[in-house]
C-alpha positions in Angstrom: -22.1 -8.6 -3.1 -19.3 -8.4 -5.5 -16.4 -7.5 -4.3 -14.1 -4.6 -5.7 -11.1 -2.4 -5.2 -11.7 1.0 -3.6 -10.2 4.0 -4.3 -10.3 7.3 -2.7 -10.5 10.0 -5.2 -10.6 13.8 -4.2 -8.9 15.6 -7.2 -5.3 15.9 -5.3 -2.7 14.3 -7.6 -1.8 12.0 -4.6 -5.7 10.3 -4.7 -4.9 10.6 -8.4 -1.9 8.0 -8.4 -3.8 5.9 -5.9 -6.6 5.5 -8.1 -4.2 4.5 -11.0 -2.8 2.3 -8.7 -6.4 1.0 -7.6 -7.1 0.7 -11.3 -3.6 -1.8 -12.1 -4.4 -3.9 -9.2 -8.3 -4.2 -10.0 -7.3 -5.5 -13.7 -4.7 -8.3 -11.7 -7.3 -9.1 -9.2 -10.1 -9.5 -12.1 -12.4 -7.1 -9.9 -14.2 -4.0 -10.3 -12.5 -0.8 -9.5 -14.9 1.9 -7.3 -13.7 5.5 -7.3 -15.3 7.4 -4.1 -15.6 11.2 -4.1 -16.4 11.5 0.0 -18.6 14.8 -0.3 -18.2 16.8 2.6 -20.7 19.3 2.9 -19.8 22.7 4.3 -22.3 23.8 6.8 -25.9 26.0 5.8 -26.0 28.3 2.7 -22.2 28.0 2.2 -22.4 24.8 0.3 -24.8 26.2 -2.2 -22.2 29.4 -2.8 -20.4 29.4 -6.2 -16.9 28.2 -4.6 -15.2 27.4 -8.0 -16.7 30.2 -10.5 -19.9 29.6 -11.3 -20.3 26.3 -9.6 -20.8 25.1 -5.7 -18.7 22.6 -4.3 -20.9 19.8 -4.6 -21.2 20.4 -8.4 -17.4 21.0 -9.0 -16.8 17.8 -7.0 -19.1 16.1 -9.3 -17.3 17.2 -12.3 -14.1 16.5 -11.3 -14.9 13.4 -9.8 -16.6 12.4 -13.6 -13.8 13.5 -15.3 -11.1 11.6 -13.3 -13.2 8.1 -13.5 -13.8 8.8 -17.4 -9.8 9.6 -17.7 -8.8 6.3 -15.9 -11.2 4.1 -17.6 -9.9 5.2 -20.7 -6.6 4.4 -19.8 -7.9 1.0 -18.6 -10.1 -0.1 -21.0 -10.4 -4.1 -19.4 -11.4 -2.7 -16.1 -14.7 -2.2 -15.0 -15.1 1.0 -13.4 -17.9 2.6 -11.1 -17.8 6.2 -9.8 -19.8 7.6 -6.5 -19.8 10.7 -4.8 -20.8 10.2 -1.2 -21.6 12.7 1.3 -19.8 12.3 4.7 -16.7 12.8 6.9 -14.1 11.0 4.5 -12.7 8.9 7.4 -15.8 7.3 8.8 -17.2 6.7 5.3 -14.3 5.0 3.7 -13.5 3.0 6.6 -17.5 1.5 6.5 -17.2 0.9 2.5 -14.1 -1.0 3.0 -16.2 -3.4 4.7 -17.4 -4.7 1.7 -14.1 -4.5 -0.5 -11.0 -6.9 -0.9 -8.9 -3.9 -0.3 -8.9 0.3 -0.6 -6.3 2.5 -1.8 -5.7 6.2 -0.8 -2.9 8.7 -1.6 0.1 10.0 0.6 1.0 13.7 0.3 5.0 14.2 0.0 8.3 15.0 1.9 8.2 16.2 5.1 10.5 18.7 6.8 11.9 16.0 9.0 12.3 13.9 5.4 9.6 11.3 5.4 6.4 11.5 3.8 3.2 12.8 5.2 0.0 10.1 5.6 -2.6 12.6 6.5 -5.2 12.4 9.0 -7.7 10.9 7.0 -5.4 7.9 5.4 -3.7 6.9 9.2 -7.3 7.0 10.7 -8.5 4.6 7.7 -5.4 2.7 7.8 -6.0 2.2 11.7 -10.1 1.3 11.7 -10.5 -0.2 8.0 -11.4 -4.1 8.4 -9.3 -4.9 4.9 -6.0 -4.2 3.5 -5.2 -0.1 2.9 -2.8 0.9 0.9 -1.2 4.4 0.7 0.4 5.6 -2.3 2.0 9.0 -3.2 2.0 11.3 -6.1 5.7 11.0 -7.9 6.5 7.6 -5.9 7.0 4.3 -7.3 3.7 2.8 -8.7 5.6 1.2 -11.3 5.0 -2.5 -11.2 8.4 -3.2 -13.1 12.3 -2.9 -12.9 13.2 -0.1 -15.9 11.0 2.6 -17.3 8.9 3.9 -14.3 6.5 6.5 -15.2 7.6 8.7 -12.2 11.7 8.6 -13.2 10.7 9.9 -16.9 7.9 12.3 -16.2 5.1 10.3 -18.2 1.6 10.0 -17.2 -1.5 8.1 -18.3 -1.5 5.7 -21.7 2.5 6.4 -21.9 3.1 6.1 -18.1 1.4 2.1 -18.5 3.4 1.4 -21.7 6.6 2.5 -20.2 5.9 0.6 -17.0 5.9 -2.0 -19.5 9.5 -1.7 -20.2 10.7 -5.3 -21.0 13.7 -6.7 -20.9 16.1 -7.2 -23.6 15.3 -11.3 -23.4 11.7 -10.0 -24.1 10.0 -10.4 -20.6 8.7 -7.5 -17.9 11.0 -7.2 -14.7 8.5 -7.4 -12.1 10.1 -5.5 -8.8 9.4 -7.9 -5.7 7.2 -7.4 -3.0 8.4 -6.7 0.4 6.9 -8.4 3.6 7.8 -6.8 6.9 7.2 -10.5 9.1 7.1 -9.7 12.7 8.4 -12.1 15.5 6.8 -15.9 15.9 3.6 -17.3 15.0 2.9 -14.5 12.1 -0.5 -13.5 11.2 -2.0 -16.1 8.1 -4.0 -12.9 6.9 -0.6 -11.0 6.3 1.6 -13.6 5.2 -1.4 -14.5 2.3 -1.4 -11.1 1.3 1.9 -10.7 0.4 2.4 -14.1 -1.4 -1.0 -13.5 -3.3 0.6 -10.0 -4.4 3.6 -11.2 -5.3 1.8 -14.5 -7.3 -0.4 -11.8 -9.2 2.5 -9.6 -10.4 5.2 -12.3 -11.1 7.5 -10.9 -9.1 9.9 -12.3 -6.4 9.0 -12.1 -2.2 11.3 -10.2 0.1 10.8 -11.1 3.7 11.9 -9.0 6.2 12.1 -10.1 10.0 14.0 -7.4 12.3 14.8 -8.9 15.4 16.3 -7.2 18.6 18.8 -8.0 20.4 18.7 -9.1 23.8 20.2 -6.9 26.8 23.0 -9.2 26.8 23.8 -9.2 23.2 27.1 -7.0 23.7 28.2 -9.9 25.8 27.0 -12.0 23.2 29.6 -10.6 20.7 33.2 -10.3 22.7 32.3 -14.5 23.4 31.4 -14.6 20.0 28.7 -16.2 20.1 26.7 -13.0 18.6 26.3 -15.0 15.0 24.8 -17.8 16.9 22.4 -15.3 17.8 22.1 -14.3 13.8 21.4 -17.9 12.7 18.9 -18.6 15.0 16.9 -15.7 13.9 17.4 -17.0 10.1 16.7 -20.7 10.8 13.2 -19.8 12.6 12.0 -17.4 9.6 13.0 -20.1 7.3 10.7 -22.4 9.3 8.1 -20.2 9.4 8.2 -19.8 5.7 8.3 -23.3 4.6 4.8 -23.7 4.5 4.0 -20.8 2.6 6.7 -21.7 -0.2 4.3 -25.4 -0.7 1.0 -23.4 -1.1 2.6 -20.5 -3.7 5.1 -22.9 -5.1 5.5 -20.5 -8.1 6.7 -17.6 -6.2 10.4 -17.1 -5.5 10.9 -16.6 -1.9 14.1 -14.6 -0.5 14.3 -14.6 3.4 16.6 -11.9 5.6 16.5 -12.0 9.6 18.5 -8.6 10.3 19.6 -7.1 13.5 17.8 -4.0 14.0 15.3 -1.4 13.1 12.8 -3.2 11.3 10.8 -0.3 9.9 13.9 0.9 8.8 15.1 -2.1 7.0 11.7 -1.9 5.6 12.0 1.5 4.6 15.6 0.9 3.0 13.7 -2.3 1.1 11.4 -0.1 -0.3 13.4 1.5 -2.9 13.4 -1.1 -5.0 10.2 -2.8 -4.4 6.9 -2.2 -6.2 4.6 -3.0 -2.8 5.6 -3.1 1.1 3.3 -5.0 3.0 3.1 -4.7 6.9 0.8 -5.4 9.4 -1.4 -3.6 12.0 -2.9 -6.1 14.8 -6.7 -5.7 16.0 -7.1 -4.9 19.0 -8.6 -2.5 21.9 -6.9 0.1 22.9 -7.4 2.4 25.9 -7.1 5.4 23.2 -8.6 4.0 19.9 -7.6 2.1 17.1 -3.8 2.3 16.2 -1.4 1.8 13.5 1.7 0.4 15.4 5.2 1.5 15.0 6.6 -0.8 12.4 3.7 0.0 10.3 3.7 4.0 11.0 7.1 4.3 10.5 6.7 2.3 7.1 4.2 4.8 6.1 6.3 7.9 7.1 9.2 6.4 5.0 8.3 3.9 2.5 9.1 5.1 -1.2 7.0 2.0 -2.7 3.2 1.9 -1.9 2.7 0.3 1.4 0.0 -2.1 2.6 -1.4 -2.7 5.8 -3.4 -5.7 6.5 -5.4 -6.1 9.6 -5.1 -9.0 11.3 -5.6 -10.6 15.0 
């Protein structure tokens, strides 16, 4: 089957920038983009009722479905582009098409009160059962791929929003932001580790990897006999080490390594503001109450300003 880039489109301006986003990443991956419309059909005669003027909600999601796929394939002419409208509980049926997809995108709605930024239901129960790398992007965030000019600091939209994302530099070339990898503790998952180099090789851009290491109980005595900074070198010396193999197979990619003391989905979340993609992990597993998301990766998602991506992996 050939294998494409998912998108979930419901006509909310947050599904809206992840399909854009779908769209971009379809064109660098040379892969077909589907828009899915996940129908959810209201129960007896209400689903046939005119909901939106003359039309019922099945026939309103049609239109607006058609409309959005026609507006982005305009906009990206070189991408191949299918459209479905699928009847179903959005969670359960996006999670089962990403089974046959390199990876899906969704949209995050905005601020919270608390001041982080709201998943959803349906996008953290996707992110925790989908077999292939979600990623969650919000209306207004940074989808940009590059340095100067994003669409969302000027306002633009559409064919002006891709030109200005375009915004070169004055030498002549793009400034590609760099991806972020959040790298847990030893023996990192392959499946995670290629996913972030392959996103970084596709966009040109740099890779920021972030390991966040805690402290032992004894750390405090660690630092009045100063040996605290052995502590700190020993945490950069094994990420290092763990990289080294990954620098031979993407020997184009520039490779920028940070060990840091503390929260790591918070160093993640403060890496985020200048990156164009975070990429985190979620490990597969059985759990007593379901599939789960993990807290690096949730608190990522809550906080993140860049689009975030979580790959599965064992």
């Amino acid at each position: 089957m050939n294998r494409t880039v998912i998108a979930g489109l419901d006509g909310t301006a947050e599904s809206r920038a992840a399909a854009e986003w779908a769209a971009r990443e379809a064109g660098l991956r040379g892969l077909t983009l589907r828009l899915v419309h996940v129908w959810e059909a209201a129960p007896g005669p209400v689903s046939h009722a005119p909901l939106h003027g003359h039309e019922t909600d099945r026939q309103w999601s049609e239109r607006v479905h058609g409309e959005a796929a026609a507006e982005i394939q305009r906009w990206h002419p070189g991408v191949r582009i299918d459209a479905d409208l699928v009847s179903g509980r959005p969670a359960d049926v996006l999670a089962e098409l990403a089974r046959d997809a390199e990876l899906l995108a969704l949209g995050s709605r905005g601020l919270s009160g608390l001041g982080g930024y709201l998943v959803g239901s349906v996008g953290l129960a996707v992110v925790a059962r989908a077999p292939v790398p979600v990623v969650l992007v919000r209306a207004g965030g940074r989808a940009a791929e590059t340095g100067r000019g994003d669409a969302a600091a000027t306002g633009t939209s559409g064919p002006a929003a891709d030109v200005t994302a375009a915004a070169v530099t004055p030498a002549g070339g793009a400034v590609p932001r760099p991806v972020v990898l959040g790298l847990p503790g030893a023996d990192p998952a392959g499946e995670l580790v290629s996913f972030a180099f392959r996103a970084a090789e596709l966009r040109g851009a740099s890779l920021r990897v972030v390991h966040g290491w805690n402290p032992p109980p004894s750390y405090a005595y660690a630092l009045y006999a100063g040996i605290g900074q052995d502590l700190s070198t020993a945490q950069a010396a094994e990420l290092d080490a763990q990289l080294a193999p990954w620098r031979e197979k993407f020997p184009t990619v520039d490779v920028i390594g940070e060990a840091r003391c503390g929260s790591a989905g918070q160093h993640l979340a403060d890496a985020s503001r200048d990156a164009s993609l975070v990429v985190v992990g979620r490990r597969v597993g059985r759990h007593p109450v379901g599939p789960r998301v993990g807290p690096v990766a949730h608190a990522v998602l809550h906080h993140a300003v860049a689009p975030v991506a979580v790959v599965p992996h064992a």
